[in-house]
C-alpha positions as CSV (number, residue, x, y, z in Angstrom):
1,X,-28.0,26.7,-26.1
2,X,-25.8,27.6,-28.8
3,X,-23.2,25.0,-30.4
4,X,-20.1,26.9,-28.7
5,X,-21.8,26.3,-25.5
6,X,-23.2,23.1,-26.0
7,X,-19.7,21.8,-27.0
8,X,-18.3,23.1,-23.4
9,X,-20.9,22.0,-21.7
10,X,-19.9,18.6,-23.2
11,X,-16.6,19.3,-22.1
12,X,-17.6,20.0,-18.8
13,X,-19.2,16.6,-18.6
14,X,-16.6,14.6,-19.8
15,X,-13.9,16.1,-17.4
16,X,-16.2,15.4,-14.4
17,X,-16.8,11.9,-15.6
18,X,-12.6,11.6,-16.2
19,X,-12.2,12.8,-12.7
20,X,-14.5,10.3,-11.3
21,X,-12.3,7.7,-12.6
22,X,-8.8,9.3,-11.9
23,X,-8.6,11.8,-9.3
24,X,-11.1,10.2,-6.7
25,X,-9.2,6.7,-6.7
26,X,-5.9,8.8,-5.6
27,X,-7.5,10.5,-3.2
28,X,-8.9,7.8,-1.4
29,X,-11.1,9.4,0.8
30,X,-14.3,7.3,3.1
31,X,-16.6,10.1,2.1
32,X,-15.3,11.1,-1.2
33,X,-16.5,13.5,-3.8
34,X,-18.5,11.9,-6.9
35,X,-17.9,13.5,-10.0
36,X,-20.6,11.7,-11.5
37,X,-23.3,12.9,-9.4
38,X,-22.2,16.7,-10.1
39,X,-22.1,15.7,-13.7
40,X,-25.8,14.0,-13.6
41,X,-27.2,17.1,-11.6
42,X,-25.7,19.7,-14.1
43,X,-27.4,17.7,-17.1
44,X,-30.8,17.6,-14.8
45,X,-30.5,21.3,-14.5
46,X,-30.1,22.0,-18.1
47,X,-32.5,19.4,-19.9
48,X,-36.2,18.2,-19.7
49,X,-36.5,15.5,-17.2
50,X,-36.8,12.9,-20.0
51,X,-33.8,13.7,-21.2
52,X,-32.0,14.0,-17.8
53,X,-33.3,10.5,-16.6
54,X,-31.6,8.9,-19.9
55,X,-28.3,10.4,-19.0
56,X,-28.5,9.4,-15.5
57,X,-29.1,6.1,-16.6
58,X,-26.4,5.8,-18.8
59,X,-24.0,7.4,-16.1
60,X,-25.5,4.9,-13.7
61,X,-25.3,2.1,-16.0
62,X,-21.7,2.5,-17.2
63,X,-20.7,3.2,-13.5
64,X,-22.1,-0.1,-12.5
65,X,-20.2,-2.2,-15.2
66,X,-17.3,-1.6,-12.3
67,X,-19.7,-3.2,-9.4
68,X,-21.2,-6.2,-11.1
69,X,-22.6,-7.1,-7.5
70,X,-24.9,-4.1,-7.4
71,X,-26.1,-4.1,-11.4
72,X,-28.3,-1.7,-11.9
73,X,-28.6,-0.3,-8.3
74,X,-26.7,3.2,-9.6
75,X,-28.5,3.3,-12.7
76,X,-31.7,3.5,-11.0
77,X,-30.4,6.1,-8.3
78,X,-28.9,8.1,-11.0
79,X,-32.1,7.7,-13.0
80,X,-34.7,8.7,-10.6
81,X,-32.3,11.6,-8.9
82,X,-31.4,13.7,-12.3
83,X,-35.3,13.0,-13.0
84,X,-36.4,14.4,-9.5
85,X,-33.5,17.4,-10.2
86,X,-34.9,18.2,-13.4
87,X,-38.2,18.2,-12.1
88,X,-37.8,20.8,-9.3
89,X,-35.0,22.6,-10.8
90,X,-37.1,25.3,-11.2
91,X,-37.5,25.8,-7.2
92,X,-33.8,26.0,-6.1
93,X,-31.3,26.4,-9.1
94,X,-32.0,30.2,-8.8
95,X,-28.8,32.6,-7.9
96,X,-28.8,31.6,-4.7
97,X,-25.7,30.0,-3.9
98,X,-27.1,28.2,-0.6
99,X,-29.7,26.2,-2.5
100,X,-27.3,25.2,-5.0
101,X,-25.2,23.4,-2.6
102,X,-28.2,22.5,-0.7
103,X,-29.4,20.8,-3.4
104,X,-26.5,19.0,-4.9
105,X,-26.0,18.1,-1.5
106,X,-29.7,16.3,-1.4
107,X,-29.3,14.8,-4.7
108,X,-26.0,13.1,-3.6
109,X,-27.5,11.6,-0.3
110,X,-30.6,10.8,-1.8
111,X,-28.5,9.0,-4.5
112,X,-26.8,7.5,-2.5
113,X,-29.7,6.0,-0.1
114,X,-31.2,4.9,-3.1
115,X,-27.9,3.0,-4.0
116,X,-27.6,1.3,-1.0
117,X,-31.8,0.1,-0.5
118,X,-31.3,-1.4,-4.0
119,X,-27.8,-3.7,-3.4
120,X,-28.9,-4.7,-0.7
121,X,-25.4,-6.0,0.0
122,X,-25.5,-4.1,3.8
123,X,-26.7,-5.1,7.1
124,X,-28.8,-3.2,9.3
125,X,-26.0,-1.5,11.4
126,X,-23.9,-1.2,8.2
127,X,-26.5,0.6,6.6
128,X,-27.0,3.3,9.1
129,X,-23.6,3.9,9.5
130,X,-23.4,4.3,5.8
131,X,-26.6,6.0,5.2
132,X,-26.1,8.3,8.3
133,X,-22.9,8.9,8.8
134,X,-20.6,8.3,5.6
135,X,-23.1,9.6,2.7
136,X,-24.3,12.5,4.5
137,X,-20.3,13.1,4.8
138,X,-19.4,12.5,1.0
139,X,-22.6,14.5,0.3
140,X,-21.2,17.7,2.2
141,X,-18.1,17.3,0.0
142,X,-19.8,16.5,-3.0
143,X,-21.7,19.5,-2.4
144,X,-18.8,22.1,-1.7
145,X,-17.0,20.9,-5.0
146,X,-20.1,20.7,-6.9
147,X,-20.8,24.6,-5.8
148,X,-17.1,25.1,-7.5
149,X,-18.0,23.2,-10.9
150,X,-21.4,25.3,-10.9
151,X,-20.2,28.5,-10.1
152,X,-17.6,28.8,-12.8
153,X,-19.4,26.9,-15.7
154,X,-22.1,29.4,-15.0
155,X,-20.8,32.2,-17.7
156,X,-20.5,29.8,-20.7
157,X,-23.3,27.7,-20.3
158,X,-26.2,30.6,-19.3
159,X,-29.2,30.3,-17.3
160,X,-31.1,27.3,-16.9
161,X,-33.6,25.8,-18.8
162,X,-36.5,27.5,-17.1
């Protein structure tokens, strides 16, 4: 990656981290979209697994400064999903626009699952409901938005790391 594309690409990943923090509080939504796990995933896609697990950290890290009750619970999801993504990136980032949103829709609901097994702030009930019903809902959204931010930061920042 070049420095004109590495600089967008940075871009790219501060505005979806700003738009974590101002559009989704507007919107309001049960099952909103997380800028941070599109942001995570397109850093898995485009580094070494290494690499990708440090920034999920960070992201998950910084994201639970805001949630003191749950330290650490998104810095390990975030952690062990843009590992996993960076890992198998290789398998589904291909053209296909299906597995793209397939798998930003997986790495979202996994992230998520993983969020709520380690606060362990939810009963059982609650946890279904949440892990069944809301995340697989925010994932679905995550993922059709997602699909967007991939699609058109596809011409300036080139094909994957392979």
């Amino acid at each position: 990656m070049n420095a004109a594309r590495g600089l967008w690409f940075a871009l790219l990943f501060v505005a979806l981290v700003v738009l974590h923090y101002t559009l989704r509080p507007v919107l309001d939504w049960r099952a909103s979209i997380d800028f941070l796990a599109i942001a995570v995933l397109l850093v898995a896609v485009r580094a070494r697994p290494g690499v990708a697990a440090l920034v999920g950290f960070a992201v998950g890290i910084t994201s639970d400064a805001l949630t003191p009750g749950a330290f650490g619970a998104g810095a390990l999801a975030f952690s062990l999903i843009a590992f996993t993504a960076s890992k198998l990136k290789a398998a589904f980032f291909a053209d296909n626009l299906l597995l793209n949103a397939i798998f930003v829709f997986l790495g979202k609901w996994l992230g998520d699952l993983i969020y709520l097994a380690a606060e362990r702030r939810l009963g059982a009930s609650e946890f279904l409901a949440q892990a069944l019903l809301w995340s697989p809902m925010a994932a679905a959204v995550t993922a059709v938005v997602g699909l967007g931010v991939f699609l058109a930061a596809r011409p300036v920042m080139g094909a994957p790391r392979g």
